[in-house]
PDB file of N, CA, C and O in Angstrom:
ATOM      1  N   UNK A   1     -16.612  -3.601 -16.774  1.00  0.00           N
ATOM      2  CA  UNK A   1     -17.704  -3.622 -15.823  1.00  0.00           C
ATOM      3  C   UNK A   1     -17.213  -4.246 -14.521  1.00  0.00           C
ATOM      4  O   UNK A   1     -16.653  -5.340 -14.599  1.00  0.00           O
ATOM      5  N   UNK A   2     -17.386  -3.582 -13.167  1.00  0.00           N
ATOM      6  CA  UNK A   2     -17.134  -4.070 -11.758  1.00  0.00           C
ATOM      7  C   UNK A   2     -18.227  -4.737 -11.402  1.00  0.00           C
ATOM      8  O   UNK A   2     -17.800  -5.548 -10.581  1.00  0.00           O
ATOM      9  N   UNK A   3     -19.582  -4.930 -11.528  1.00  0.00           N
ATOM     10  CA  UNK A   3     -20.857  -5.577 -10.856  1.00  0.00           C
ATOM     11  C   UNK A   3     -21.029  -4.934 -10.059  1.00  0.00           C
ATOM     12  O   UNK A   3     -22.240  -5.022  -9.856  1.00  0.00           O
ATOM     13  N   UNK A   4     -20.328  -3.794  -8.898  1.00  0.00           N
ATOM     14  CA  UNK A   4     -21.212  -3.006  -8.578  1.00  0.00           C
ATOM     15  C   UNK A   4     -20.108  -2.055  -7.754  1.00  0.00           C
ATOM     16  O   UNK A   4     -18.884  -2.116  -7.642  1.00  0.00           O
ATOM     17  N   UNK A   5     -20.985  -1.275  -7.306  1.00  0.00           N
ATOM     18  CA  UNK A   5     -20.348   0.133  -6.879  1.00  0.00           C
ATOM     19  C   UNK A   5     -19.203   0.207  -5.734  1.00  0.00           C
ATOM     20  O   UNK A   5     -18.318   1.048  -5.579  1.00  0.00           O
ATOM     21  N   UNK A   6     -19.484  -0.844  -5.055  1.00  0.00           N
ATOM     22  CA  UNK A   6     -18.584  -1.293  -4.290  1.00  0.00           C
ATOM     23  C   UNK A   6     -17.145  -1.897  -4.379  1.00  0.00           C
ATOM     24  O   UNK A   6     -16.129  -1.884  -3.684  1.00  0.00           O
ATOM     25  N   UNK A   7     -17.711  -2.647  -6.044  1.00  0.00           N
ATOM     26  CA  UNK A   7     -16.486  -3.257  -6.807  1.00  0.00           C
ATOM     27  C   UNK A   7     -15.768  -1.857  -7.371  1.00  0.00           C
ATOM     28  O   UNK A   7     -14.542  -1.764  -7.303  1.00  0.00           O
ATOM     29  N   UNK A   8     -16.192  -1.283  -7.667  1.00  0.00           N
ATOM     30  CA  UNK A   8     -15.787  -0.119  -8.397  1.00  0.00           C
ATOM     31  C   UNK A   8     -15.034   0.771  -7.362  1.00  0.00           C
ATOM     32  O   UNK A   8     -13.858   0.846  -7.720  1.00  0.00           O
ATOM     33  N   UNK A   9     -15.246   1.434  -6.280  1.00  0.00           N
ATOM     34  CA  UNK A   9     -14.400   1.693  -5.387  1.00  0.00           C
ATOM     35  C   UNK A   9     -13.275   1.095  -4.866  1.00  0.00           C
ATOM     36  O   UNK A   9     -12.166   1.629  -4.820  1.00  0.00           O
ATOM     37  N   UNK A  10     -13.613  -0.265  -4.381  1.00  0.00           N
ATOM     38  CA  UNK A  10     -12.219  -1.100  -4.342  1.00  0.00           C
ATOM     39  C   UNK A  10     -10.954  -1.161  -5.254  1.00  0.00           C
ATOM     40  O   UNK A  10      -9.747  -1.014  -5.061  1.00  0.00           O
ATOM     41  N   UNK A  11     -11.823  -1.469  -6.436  1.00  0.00           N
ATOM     42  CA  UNK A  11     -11.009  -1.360  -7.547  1.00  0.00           C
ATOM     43  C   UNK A  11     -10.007  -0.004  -7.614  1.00  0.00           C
ATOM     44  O   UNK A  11      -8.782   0.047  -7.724  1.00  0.00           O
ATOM     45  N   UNK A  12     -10.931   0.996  -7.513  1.00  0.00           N
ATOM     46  CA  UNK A  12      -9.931   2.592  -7.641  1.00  0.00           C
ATOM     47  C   UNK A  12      -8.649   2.844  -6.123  1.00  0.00           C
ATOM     48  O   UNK A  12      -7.752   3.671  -5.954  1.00  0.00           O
ATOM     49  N   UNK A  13      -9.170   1.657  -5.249  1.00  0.00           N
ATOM     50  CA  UNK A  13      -8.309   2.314  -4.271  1.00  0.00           C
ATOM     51  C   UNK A  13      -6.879   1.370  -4.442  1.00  0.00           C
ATOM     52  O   UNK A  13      -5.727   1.638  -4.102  1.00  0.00           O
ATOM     53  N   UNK A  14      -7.452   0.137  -5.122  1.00  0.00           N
ATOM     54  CA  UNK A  14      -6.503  -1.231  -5.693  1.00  0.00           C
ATOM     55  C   UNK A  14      -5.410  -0.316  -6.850  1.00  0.00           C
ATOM     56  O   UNK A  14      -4.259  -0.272  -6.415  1.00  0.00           O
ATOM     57  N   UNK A  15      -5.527   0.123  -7.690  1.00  0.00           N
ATOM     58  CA  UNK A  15      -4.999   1.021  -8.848  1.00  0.00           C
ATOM     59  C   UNK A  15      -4.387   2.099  -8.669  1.00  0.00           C
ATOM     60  O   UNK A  15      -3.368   2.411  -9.286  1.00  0.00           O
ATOM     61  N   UNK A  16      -5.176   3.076  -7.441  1.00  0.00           N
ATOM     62  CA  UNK A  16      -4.477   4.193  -6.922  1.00  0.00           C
ATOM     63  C   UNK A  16      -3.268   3.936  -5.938  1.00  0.00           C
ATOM     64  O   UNK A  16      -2.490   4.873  -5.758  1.00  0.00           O
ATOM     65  N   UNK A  17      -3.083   2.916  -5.384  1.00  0.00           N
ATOM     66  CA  UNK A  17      -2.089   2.079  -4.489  1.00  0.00           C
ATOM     67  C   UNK A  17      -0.906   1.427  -5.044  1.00  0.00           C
ATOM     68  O   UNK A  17       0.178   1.374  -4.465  1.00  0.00           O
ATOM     69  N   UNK A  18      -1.225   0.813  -6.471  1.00  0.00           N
ATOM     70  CA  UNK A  18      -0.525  -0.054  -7.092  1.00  0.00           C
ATOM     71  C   UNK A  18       0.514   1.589  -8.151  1.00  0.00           C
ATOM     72  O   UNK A  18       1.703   1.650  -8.463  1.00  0.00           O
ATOM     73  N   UNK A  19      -0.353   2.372  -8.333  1.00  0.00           N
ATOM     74  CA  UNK A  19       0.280   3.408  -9.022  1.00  0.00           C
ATOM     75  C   UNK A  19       1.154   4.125  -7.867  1.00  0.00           C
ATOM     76  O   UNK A  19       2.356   4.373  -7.964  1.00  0.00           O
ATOM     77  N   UNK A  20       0.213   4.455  -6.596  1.00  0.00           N
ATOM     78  CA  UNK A  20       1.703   5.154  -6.168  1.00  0.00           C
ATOM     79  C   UNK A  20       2.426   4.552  -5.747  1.00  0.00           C
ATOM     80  O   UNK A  20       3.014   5.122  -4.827  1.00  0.00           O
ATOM     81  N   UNK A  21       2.855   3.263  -6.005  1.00  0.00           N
ATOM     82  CA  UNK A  21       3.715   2.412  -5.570  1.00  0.00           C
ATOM     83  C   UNK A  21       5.074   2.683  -6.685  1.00  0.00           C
ATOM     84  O   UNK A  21       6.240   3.002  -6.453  1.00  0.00           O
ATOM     85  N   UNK A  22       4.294   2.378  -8.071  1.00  0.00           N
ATOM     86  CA  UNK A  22       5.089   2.654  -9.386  1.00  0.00           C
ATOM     87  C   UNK A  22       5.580   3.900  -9.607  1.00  0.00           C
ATOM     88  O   UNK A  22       6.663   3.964 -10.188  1.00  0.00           O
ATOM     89  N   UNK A  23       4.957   5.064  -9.229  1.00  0.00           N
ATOM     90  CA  UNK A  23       5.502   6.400  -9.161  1.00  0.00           C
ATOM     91  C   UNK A  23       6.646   6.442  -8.108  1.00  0.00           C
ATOM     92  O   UNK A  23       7.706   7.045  -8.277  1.00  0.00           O
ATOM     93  N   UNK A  24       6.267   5.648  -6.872  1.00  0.00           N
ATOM     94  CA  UNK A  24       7.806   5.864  -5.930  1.00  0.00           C
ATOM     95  C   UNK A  24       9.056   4.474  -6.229  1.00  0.00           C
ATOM     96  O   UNK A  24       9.820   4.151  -5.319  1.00  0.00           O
ATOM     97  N   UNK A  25       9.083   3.966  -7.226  1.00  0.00           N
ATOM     98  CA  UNK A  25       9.665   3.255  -8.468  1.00  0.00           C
ATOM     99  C   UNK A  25       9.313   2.210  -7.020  1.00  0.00           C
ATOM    100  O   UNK A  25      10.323   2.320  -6.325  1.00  0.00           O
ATOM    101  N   UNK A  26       8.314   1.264  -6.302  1.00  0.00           N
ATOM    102  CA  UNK A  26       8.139   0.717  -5.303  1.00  0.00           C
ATOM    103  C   UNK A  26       7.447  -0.605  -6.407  1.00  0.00           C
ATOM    104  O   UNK A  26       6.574  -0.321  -7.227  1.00  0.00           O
ATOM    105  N   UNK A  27       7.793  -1.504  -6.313  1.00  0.00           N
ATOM    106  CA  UNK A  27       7.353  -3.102  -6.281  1.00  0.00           C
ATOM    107  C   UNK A  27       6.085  -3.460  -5.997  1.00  0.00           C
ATOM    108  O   UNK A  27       5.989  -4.463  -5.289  1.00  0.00           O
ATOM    109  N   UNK A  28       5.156  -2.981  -6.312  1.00  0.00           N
ATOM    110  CA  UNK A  28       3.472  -2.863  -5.609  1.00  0.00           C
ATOM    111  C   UNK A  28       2.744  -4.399  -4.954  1.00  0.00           C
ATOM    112  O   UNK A  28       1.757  -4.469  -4.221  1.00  0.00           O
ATOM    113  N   UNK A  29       3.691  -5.691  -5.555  1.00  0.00           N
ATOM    114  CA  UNK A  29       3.537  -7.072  -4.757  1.00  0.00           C
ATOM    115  C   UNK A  29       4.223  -7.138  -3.871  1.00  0.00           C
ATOM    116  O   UNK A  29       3.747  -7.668  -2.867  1.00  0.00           O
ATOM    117  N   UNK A  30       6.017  -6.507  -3.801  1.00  0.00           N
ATOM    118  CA  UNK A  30       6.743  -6.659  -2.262  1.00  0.00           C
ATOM    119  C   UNK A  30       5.957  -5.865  -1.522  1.00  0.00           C
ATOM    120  O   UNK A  30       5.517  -6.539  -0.590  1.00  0.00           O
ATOM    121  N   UNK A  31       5.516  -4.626  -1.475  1.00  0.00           N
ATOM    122  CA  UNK A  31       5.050  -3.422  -0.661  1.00  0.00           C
ATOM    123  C   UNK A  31       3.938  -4.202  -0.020  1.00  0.00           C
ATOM    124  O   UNK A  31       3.874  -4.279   1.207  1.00  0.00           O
ATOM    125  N   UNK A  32       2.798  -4.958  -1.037  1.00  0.00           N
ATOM    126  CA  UNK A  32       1.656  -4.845  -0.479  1.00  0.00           C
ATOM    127  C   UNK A  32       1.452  -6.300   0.637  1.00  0.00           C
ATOM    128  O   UNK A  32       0.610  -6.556   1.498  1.00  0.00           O
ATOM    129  N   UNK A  33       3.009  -7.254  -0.023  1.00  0.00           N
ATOM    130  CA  UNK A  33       2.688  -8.241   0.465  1.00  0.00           C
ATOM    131  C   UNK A  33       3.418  -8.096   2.160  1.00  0.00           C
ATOM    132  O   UNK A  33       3.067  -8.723   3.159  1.00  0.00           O
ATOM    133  N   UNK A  34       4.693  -6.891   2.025  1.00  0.00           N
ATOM    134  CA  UNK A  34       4.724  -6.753   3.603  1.00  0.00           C
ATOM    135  C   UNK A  34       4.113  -6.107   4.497  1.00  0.00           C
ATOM    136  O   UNK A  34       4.225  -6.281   5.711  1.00  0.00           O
ATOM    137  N   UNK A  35       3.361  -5.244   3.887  1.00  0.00           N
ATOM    138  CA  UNK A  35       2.301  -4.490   4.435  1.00  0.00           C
ATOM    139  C   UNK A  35       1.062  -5.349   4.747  1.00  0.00           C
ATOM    140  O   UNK A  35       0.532  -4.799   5.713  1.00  0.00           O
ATOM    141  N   UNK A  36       0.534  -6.147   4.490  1.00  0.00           N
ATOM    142  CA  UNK A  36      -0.737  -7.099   4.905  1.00  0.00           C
ATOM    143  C   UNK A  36      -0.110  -7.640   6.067  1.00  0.00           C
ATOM    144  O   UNK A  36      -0.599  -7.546   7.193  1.00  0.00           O
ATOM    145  N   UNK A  37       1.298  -8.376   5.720  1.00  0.00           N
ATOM    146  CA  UNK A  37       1.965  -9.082   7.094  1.00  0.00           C
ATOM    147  C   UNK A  37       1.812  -8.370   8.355  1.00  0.00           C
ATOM    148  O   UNK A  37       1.241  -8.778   9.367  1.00  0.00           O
ATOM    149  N   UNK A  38       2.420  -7.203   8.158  1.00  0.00           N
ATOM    150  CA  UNK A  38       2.646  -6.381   9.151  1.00  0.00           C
ATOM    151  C   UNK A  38       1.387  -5.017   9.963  1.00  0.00           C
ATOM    152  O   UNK A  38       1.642  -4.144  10.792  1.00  0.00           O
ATOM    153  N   UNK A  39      -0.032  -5.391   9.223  1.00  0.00           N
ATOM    154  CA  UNK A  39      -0.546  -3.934  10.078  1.00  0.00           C
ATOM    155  C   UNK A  39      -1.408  -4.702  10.752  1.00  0.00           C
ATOM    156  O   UNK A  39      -2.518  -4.172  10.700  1.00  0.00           O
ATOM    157  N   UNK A  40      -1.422  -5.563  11.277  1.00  0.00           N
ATOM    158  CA  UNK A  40      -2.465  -6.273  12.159  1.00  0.00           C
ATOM    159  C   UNK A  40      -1.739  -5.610  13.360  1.00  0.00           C
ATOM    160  O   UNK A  40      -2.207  -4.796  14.156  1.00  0.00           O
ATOM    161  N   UNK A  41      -0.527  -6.124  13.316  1.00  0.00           N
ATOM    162  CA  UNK A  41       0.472  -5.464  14.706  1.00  0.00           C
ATOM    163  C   UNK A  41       1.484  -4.367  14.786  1.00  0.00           C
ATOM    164  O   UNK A  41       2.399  -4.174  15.586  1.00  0.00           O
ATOM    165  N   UNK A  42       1.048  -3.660  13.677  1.00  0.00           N
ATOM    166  CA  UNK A  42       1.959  -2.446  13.758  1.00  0.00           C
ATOM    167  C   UNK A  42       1.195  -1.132  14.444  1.00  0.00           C
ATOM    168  O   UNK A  42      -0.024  -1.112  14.270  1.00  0.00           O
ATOM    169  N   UNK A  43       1.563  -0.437  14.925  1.00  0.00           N
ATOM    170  CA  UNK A  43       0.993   0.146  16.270  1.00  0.00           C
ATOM    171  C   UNK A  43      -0.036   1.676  15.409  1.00  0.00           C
ATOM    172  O   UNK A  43       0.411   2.629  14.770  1.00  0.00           O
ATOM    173  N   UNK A  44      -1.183   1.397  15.691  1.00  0.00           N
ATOM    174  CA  UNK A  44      -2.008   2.374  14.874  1.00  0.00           C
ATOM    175  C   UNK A  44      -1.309   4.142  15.259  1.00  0.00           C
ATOM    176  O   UNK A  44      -1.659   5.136  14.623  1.00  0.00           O
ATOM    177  N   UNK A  45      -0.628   4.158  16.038  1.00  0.00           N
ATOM    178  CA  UNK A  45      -0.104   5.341  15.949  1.00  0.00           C
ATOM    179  C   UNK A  45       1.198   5.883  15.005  1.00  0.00           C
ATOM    180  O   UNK A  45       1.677   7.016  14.940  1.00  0.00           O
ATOM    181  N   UNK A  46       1.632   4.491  14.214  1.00  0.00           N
ATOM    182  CA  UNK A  46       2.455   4.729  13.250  1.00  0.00           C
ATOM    183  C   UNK A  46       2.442   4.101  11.576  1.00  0.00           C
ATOM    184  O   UNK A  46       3.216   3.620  10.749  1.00  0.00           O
ATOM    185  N   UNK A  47       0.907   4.503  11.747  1.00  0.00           N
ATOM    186  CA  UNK A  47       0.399   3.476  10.669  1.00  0.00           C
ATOM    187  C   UNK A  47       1.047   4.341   9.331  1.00  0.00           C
ATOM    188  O   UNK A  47       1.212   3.676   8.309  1.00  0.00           O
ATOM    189  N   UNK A  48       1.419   5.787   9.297  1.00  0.00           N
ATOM    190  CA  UNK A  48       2.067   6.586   8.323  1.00  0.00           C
ATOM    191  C   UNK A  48       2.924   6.246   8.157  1.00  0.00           C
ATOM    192  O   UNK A  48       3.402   6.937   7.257  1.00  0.00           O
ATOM    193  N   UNK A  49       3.716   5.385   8.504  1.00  0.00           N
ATOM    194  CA  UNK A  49       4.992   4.437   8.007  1.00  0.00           C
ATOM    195  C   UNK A  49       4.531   3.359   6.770  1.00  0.00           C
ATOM    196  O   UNK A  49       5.290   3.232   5.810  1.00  0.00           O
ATOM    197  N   UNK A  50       3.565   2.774   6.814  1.00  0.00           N
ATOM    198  CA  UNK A  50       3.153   1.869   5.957  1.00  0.00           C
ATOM    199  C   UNK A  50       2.485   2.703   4.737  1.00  0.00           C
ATOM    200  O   UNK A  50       1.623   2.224   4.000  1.00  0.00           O
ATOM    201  N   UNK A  51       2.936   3.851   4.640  1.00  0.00           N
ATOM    202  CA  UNK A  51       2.511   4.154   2.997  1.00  0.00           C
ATOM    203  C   UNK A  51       3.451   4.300   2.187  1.00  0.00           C
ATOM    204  O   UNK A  51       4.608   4.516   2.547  1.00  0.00           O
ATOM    205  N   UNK A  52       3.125   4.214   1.137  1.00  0.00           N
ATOM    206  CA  UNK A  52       4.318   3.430   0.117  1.00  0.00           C
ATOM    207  C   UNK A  52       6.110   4.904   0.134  1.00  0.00           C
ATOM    208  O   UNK A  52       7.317   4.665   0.145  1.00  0.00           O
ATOM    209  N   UNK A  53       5.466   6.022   0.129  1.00  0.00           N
ATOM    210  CA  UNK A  53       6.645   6.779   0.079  1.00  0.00           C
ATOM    211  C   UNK A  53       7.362   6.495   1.652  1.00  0.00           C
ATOM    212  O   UNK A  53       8.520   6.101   1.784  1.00  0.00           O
ATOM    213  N   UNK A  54       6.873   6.644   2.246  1.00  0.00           N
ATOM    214  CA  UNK A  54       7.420   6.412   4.107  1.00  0.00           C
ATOM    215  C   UNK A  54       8.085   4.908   3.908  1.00  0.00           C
ATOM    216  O   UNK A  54       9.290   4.717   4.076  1.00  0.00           O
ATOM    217  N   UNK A  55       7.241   3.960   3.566  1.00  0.00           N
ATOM    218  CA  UNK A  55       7.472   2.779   3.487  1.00  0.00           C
ATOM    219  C   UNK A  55       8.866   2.396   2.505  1.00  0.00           C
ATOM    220  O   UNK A  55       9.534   1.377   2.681  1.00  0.00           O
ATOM    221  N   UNK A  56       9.000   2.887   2.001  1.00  0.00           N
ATOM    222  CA  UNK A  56      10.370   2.531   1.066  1.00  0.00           C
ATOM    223  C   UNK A  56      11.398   3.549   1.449  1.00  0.00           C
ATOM    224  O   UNK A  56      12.555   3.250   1.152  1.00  0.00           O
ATOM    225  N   UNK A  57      11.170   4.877   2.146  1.00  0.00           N
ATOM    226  CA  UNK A  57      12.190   5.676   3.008  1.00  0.00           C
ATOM    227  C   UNK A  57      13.020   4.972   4.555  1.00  0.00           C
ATOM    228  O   UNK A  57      14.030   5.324   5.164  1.00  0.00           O
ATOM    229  N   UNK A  58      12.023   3.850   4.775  1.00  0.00           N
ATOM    230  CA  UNK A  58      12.258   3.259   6.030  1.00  0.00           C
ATOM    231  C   UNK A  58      13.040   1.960   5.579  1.00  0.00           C
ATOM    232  O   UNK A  58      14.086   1.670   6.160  1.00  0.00           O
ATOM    233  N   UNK A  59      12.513   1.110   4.473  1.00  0.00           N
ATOM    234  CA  UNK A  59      13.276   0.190   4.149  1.00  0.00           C
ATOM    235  C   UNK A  59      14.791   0.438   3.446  1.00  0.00           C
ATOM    236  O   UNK A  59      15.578  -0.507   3.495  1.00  0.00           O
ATOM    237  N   UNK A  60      15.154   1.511   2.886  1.00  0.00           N
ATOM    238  CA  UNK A  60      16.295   2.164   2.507  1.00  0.00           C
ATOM    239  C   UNK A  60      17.058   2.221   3.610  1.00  0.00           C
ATOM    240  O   UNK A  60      17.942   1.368   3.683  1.00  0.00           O
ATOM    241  N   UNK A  61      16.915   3.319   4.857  1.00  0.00           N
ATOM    242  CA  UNK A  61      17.372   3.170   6.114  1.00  0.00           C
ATOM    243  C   UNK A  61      17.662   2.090   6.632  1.00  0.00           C
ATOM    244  O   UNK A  61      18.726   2.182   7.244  1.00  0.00           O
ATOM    245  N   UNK A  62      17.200   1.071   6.679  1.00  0.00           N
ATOM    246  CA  UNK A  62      17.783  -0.576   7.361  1.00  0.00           C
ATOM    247  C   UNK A  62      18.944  -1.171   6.697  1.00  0.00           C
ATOM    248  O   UNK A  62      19.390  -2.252   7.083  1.00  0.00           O
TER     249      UNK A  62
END
């Protein structure tokens, strides 16, 4: 039980995130914890970098 519908959405987007993290064999605590750091100031026109397949194609490259 979530308590409410709201919990329940969060939850699915929390799980669907953490999975495609595990499907792109991605660390779903490193990913998510540099990703919180970083999208306050990462430039909304390249916010498609911060998803987990882009996001671990870019950290490979460095």
């Amino acid at each position: 039980m979530l308590g409410s519908e709201l919990g329940g959405r969060t939850a699915a987007v929390l799980y669907t995130l953490i999975g495609t993290c595990r499907a792109n064999g991605i660390n779903p605590h490193e990913y998510i914890a540099d990703v919180l750091t970083r999208i306050n100031t990462h430039p909304y026109s390249k916010l498609a970098e911060l998803l987990p397949h882009n996001w671990q194609r870019l950290r490979q490259q460095k």
